[in-house]
MMTF fields as JSON, N, C-alpha, C and O atoms, coordinates in Angstrom:
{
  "mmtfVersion": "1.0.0",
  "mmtfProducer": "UNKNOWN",
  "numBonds": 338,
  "numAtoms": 340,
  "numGroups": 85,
  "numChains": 1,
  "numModels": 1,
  "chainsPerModel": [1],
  "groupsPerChain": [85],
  "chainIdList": ["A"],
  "bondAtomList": [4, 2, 8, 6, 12, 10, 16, 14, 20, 18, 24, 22, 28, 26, 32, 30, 36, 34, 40, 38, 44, 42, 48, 46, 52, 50, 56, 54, 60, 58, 64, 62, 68, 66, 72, 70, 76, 74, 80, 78, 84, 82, 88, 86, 92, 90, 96, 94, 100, 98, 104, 102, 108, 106, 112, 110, 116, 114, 120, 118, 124, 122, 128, 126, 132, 130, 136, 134, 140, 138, 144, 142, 148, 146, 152, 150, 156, 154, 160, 158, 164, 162, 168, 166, 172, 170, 176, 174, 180, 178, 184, 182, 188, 186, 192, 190, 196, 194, 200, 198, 204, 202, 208, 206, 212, 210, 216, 214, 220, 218, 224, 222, 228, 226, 232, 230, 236, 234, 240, 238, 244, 242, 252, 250, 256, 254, 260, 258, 264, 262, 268, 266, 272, 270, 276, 274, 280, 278, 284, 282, 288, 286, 292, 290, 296, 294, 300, 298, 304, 302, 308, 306, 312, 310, 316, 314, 320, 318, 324, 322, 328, 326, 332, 330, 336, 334],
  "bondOrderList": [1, 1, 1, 1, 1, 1, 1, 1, 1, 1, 1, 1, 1, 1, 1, 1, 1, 1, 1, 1, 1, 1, 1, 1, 1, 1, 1, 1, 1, 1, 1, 1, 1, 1, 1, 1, 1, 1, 1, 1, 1, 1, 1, 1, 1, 1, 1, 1, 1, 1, 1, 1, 1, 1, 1, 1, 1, 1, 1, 1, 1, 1, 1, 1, 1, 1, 1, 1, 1, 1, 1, 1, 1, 1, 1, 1, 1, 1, 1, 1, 1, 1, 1],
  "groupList": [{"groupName": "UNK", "atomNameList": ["N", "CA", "C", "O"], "elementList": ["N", "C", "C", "O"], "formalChargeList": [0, 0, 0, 0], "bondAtomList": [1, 0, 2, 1, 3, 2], "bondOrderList": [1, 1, 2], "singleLetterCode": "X", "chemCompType": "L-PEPTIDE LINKING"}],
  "groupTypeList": [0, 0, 0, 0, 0, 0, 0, 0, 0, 0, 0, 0, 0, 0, 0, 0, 0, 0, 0, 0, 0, 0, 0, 0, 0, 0, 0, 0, 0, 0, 0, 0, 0, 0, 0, 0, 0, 0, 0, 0, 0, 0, 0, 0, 0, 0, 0, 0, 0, 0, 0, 0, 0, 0, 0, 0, 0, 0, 0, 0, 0, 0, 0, 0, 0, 0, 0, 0, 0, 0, 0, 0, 0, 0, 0, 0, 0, 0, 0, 0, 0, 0, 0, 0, 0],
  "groupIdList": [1, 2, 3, 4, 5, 6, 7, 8, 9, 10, 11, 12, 13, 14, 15, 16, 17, 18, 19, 20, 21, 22, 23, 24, 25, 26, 27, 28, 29, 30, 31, 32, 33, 34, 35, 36, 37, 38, 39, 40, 41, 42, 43, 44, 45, 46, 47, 48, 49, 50, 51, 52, 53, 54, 55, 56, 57, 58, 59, 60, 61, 62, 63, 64, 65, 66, 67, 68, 69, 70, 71, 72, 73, 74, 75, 76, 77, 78, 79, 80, 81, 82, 83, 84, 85],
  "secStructList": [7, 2, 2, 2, 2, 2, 2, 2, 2, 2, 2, 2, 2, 2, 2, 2, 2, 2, 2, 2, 2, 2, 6, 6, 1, 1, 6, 6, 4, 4, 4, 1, 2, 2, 2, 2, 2, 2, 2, 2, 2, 2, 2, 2, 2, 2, 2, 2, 2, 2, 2, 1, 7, 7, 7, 5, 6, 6, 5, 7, 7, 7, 7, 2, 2, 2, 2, 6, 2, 2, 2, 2, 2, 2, 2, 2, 2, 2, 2, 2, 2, 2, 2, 2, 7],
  "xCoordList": [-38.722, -40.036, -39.983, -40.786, -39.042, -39.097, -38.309, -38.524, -37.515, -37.316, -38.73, -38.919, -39.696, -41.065, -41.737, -41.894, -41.967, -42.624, -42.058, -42.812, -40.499, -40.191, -40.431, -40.626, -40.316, -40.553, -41.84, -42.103, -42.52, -44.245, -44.35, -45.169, -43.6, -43.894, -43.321, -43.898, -42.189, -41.622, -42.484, -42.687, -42.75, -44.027, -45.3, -45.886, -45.903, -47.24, -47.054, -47.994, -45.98, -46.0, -45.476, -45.816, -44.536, -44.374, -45.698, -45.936, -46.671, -47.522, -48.686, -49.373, -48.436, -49.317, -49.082, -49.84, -47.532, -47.038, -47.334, -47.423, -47.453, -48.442, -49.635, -49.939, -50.575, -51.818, -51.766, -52.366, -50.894, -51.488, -50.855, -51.549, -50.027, -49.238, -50.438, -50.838, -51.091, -52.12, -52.97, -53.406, -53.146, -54.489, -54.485, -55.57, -53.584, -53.213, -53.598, -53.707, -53.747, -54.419, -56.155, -56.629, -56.897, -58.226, -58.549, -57.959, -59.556, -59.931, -61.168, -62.351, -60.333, -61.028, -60.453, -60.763, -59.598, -59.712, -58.904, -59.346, -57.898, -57.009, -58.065, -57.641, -59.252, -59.885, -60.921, -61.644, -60.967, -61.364, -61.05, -59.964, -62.063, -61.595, -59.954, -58.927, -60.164, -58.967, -57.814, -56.895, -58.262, -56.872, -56.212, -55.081, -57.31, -56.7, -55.572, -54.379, -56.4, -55.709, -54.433, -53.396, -54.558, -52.707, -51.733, -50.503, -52.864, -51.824, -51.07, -49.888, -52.083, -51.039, -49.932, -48.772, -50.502, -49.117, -48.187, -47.22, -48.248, -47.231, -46.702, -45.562, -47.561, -47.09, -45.728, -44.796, -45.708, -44.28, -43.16, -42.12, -43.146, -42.335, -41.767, -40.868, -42.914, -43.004, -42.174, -41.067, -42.472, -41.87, -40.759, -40.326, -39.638, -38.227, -37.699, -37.123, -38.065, -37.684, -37.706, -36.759, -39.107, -39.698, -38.719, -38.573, -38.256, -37.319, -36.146, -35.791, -35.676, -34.321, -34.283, -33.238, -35.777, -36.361, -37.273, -38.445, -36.7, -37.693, -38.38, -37.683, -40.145, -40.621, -40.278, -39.588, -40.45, -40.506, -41.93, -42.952, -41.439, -43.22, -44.323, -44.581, -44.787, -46.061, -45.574, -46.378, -44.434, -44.072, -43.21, -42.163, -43.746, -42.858, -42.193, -42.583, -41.218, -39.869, -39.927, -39.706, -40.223, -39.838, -39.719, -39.323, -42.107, -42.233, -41.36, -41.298, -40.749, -40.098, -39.1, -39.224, -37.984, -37.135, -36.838, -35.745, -38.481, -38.807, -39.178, -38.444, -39.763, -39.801, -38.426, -38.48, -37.283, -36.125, -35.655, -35.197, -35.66, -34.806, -35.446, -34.862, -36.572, -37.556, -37.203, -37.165, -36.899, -36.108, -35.131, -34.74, -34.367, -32.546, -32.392, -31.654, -33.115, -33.626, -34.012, -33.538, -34.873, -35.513, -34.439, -34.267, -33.557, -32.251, -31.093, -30.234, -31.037, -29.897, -30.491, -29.69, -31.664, -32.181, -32.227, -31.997, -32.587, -32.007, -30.734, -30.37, -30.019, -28.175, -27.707, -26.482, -28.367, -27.694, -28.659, -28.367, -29.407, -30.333, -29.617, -29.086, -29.488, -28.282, -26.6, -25.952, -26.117, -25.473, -25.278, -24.282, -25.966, -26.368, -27.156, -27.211, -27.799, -28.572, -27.736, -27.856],
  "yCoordList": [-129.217, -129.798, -130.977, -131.136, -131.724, -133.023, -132.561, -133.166, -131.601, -131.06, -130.721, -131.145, -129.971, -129.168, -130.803, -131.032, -131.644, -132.903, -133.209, -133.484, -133.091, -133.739, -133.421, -134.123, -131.656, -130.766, -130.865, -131.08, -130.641, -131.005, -131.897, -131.944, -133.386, -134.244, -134.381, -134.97, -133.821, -133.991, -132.487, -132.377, -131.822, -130.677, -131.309, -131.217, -132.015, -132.849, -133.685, -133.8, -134.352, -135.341, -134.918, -135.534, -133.774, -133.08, -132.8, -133.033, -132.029, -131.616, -132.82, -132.808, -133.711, -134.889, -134.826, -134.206, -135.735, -135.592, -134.351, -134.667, -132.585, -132.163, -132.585, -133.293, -131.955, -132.713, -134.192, -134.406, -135.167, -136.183, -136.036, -136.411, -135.691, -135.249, -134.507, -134.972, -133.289, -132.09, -133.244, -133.121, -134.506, -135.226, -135.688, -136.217, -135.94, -136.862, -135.741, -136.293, -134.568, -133.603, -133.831, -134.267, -133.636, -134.137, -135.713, -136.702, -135.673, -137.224, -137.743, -137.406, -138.903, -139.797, -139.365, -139.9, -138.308, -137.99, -139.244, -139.689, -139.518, -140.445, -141.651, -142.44, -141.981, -142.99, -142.805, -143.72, -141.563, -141.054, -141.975, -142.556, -142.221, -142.457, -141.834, -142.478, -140.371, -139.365, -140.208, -140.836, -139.951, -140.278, -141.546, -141.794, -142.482, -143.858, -143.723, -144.017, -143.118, -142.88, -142.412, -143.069, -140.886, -140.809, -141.567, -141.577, -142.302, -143.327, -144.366, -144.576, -144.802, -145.453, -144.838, -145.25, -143.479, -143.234, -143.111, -143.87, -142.373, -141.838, -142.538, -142.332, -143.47, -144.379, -145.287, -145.521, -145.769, -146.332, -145.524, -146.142, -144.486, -143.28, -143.392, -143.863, -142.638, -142.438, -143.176, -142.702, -144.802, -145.938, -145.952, -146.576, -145.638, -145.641, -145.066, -145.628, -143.803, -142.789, -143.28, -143.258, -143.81, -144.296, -145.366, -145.486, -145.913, -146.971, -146.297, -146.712, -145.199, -144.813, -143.708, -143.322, -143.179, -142.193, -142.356, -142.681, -142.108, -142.635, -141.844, -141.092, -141.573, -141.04, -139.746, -140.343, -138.848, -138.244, -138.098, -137.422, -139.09, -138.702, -139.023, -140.135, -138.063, -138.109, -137.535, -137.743, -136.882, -136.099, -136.968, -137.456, -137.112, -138.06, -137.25, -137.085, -136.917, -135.871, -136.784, -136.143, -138.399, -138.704, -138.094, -138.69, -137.364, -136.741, -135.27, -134.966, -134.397, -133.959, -134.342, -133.863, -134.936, -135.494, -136.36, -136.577, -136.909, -137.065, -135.805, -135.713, -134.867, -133.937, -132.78, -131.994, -132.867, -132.62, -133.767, -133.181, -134.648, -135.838, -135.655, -135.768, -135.391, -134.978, -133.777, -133.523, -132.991, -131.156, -131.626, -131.379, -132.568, -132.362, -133.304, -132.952, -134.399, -135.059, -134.257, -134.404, -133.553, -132.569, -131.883, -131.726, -131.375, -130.691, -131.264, -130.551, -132.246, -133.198, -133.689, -133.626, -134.072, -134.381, -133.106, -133.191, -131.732, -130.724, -130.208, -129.377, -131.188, -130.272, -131.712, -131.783, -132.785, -133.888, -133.067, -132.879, -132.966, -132.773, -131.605, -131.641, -130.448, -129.44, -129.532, -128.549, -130.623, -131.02, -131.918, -131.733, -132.952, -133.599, -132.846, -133.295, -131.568, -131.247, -129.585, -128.581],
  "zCoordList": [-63.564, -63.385, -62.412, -61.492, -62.68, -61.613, -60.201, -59.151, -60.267, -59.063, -58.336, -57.196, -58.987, -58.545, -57.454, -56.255, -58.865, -58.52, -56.917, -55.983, -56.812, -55.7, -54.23, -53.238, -54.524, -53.726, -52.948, -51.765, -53.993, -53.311, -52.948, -52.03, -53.364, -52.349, -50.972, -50.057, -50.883, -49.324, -48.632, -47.423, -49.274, -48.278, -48.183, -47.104, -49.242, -49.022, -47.987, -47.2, -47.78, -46.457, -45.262, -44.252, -45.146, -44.002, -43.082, -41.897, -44.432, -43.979, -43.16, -42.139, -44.19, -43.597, -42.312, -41.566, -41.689, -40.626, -39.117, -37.931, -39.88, -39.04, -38.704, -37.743, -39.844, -39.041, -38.201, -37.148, -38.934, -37.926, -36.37, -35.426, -36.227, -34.87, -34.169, -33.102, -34.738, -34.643, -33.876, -32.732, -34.793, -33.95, -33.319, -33.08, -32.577, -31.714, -30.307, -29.212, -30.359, -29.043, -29.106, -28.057, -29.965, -30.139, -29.757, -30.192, -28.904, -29.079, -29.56, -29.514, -30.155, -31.418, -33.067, -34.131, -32.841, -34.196, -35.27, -36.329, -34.733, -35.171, -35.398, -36.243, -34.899, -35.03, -36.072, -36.466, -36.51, -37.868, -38.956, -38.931, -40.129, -41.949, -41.61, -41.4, -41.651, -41.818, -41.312, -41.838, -39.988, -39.285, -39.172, -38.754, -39.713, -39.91, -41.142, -41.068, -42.452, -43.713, -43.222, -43.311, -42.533, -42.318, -41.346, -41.284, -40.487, -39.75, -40.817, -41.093, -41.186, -42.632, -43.074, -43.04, -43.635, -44.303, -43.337, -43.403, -42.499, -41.255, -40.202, -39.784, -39.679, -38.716, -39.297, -38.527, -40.716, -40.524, -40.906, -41.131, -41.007, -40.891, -39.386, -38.69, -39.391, -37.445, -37.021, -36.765, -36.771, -36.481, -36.725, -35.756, -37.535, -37.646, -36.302, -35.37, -36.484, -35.304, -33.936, -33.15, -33.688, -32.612, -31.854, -30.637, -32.622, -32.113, -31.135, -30.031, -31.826, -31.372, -30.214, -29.69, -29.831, -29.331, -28.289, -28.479, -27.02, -26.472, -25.825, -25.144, -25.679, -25.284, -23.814, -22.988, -23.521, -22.626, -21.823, -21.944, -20.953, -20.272, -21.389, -21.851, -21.647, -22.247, -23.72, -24.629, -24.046, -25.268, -25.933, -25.51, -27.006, -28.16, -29.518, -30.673, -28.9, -30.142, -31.432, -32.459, -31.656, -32.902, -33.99, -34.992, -34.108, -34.954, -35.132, -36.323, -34.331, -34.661, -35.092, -36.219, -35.118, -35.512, -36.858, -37.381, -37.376, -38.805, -39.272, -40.256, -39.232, -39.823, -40.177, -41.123, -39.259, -39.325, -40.522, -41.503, -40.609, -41.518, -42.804, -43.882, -42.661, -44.134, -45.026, -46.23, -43.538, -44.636, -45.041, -46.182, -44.069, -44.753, -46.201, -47.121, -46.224, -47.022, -48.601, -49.728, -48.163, -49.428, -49.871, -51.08, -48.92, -49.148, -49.763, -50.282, -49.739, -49.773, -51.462, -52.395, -51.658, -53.243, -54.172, -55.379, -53.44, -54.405, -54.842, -55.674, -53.773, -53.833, -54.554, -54.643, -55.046, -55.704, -57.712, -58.893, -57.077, -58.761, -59.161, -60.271, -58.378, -58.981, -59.251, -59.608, -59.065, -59.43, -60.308, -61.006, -60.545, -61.9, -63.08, -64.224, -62.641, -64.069, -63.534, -64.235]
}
């Protein structure tokens, strides 16, 4: 069960992390209620990455690169919980 709990949360925020990436092609959306709400959550995520990553031109890999750290992450808390339980 608390495996389940954990699961859904690193897919609930992956997913966050899409869409808000998603909004960043629309304009204004990010300037949305919405998109403010997931800048919150996501932007200091984002921001870790951001530091070490530096833009290409106009294409910013961070968010990929948090979303990579997020699977291995999810991976890494199920291969510790199967081993403790």
């Amino acid at each position: 069960m608390l495996l389940s709990i954990i699961s859904t949360a690193f897919t609930v925020y992956s997913f966050a992390l899409i869409i808000y990436i998603l909004m960043s092609w629309f304009p204004g959306a990010r300037q949305s209620a919405f998109g403010e709400m997931l800048g919150r959550i996501c932007e200091p995520y984002l921001d870790v990455f951001r530091r070490f990553i530096p833009p290409l031109g106009m294409i910013d890999l961070s968010p990929i690169v948090g979303i990579i750290v997020l699977r291995l992450a999810e991976s890494g808390v199920r291969t510790i919980y199967f081993m403790i339980f």
